[in-house]
N, C-alpha and C positions, 0 to 999 in steps of 0.2 A: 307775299307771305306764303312761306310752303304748306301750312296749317290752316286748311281752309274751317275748322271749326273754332281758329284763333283770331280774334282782334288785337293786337296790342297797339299803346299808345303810347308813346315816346315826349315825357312833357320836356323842356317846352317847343322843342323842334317840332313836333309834329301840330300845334294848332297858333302856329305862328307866334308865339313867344319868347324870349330870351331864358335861356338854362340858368336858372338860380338855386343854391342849396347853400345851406348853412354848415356842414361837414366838409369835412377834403379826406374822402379815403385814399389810400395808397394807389386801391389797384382803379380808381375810376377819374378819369380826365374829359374835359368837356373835346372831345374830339370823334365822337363818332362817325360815322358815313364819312369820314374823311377820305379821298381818293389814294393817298399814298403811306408807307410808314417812316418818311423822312421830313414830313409834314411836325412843324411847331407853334401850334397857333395859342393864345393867349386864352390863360381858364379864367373868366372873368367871374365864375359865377357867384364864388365867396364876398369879393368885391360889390357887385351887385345888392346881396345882403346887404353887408356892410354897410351901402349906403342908404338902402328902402328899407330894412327891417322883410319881415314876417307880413308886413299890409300891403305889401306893393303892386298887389295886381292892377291892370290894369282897367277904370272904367269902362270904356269903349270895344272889350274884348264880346265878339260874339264867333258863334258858331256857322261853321258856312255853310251852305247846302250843299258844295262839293263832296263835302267829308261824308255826309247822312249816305250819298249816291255811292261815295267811294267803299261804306260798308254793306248797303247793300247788293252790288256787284261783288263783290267777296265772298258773302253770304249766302247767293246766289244758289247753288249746288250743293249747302253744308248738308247734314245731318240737324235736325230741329232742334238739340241740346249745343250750347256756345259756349265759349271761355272766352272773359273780356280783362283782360291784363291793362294795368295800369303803371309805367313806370319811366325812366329816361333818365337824362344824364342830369336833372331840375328833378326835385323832389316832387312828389305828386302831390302831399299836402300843401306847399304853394300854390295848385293849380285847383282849388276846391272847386270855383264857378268851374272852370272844366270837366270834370268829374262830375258832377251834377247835369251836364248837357248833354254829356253823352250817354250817362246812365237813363236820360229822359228820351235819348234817340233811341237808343234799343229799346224803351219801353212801347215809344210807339210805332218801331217797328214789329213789334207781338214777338219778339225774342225771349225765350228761353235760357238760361244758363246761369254762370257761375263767374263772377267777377272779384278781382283779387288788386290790391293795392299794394304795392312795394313803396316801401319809405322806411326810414330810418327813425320817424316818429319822436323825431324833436319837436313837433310842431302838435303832436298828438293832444287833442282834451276832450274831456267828457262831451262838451258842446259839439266838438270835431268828429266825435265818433258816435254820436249822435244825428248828423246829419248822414253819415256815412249810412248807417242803416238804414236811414229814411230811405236814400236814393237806392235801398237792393245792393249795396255793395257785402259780398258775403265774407269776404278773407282779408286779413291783413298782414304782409308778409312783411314782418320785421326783418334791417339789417341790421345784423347786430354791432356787426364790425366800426357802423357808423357811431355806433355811440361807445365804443371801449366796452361792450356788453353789462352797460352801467346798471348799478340797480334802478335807477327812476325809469329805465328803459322795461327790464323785468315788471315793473310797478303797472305799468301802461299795457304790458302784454297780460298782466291777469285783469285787468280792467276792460279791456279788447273782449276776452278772451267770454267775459260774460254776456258779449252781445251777438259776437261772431267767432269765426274761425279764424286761428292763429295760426302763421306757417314763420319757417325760418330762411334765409336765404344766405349761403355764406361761401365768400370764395375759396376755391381748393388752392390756398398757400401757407404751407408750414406754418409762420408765424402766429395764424390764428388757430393751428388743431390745441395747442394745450387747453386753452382759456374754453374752448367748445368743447374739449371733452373734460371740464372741471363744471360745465353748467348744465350737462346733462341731464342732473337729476331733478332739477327747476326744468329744465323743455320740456321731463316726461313727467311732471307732474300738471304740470299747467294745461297741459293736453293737446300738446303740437300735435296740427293736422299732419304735417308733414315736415320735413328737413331739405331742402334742394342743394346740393352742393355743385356748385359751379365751376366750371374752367374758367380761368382769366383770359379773358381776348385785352390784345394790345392793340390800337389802332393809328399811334404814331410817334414820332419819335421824342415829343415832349410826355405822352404818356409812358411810354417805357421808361425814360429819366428820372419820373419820379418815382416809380413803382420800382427800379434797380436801389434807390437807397435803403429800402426796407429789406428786401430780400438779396439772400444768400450769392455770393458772386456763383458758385456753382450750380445751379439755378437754371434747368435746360428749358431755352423756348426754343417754339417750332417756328418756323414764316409759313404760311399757309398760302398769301401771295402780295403782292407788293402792298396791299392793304391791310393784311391783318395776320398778329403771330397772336401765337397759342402757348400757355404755360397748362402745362398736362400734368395730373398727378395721383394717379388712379392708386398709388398705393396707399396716400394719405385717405383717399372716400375709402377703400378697404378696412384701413386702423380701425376708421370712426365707427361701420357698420358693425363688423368683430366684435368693438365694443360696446355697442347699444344689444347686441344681442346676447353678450355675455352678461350683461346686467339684465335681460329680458324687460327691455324697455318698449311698450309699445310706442314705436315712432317709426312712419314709414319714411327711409331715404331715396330720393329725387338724384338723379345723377344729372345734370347740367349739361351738357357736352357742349 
């Protein structure tokens, strides 16, 4: 990690689990860390659902001592204030007992900071977000894109929003600027911590196949290098800011790169 004041946590690759979600966004395929971009390996993770449901963790799952050492060799040299990111190609709320272990490993490693959950929040409940603040989780960065920016998803972010901080995370691709700048006035009233807007990374070539069905064939990606291309679009995060500040919306935007 180049952010030595960052932990992030990649479910379920990173604590030896299987990547499960209940969505299928455009721009996200189970293929991350893949070595190459002509790589097509199989996205099982809906499947997965499909057949365990929302309880399928699994008993036997613990935490290793590896991981505790792995963070704090990390940690090592930081500055005393952290950001502990929670997110991966498996929805974080499938991985609660994990969430819960690690937020107890930073506790007793006498950690300071600020810890944020990316989910799509299909799985969100008062009970769920209830433990969330038990365990010091401070932020919940809704995608919106994963639910069609439903309202039961809206419903859940002012419900969040009474306990903790709410952020937004949304990829920079045409298709979704309308729908984000028609929900605007709901993000600034609810009281977004913040807006992150993302570039799309591509990481292979089953993942660019399904992401080309939605978007525009004229639609320039970059290759960055035999593992990973970039769709760039700095003038759509432009539109969006223009616009938050022509309404004089307090909402600070995050550019992704």
């Amino acid at each position: 990690m180049k952010n030595q004041k960052l932990w992030k946590v990649n479910f379920g690759d990173d604590v030896g689990l299987p990547n499960i979600c209940d969505r299928n966004c455009p721009g996200c395929y189970d293929d991350f860390g893949l070595s190459d971009l002509t790589s097509s390996p199989p996205d099982k993770r809906n499947e997965l659902f499909n057949r365990l449901g929302e309880n399928w963790f699994p008993d036997n799952w613990k935490f290793k001592p590896q991981w505790k050492d792995a963070i704090k060799k990390h940690f090592k040299n930081s500055e005393k204030y952290k950001f502990f990111f929670f997110t991966g190609r498996g929805d974080p709320l499938f991985y609660m007992p994990c969430i819960q272990a690690y937020m107890k490993t930073y506790k007793d490693l006498n950690y300071e900071g600020y810890a944020s959950v990316s989910t799509s929040a299909s799985l969100l409940t008062e009970e769920r977000l209830k433990s969330l603040v038990k365990w010091g989780i401070n932020e919940i960065n809704f995608n919106l894109v994963a639910t069609n920016f439903s309202q039961e998803t809206f419903y859940k972010m002012e419900m969040a929003k009474r306990k903790l901080n709410v952020a937004v995370e949304l990829p920079l691709l045409n298709i979704y600027e309308k729908q984000l700048l028609e929900h605007l006035p709901f993000l600034n009233f609810v009281g977004l911590k913040c807006l992150i807007l993302s570039t799309t990374r591509i990481y292979s070539k089953a993942g660019a196949e399904k992401l080309q069905k939605v978007i525009p064939k004229t639609t320039e990606v970059t290759k960055l290098s035999e593992r990973q291309a970039i769709i760039k679009n700095k003038p759509m995060a432009d539109r969006i800011m223009k616009e938050i500040k022509k309404r004089k919306y307090n909402i600070e935007v995050i550019i992704n790169e």
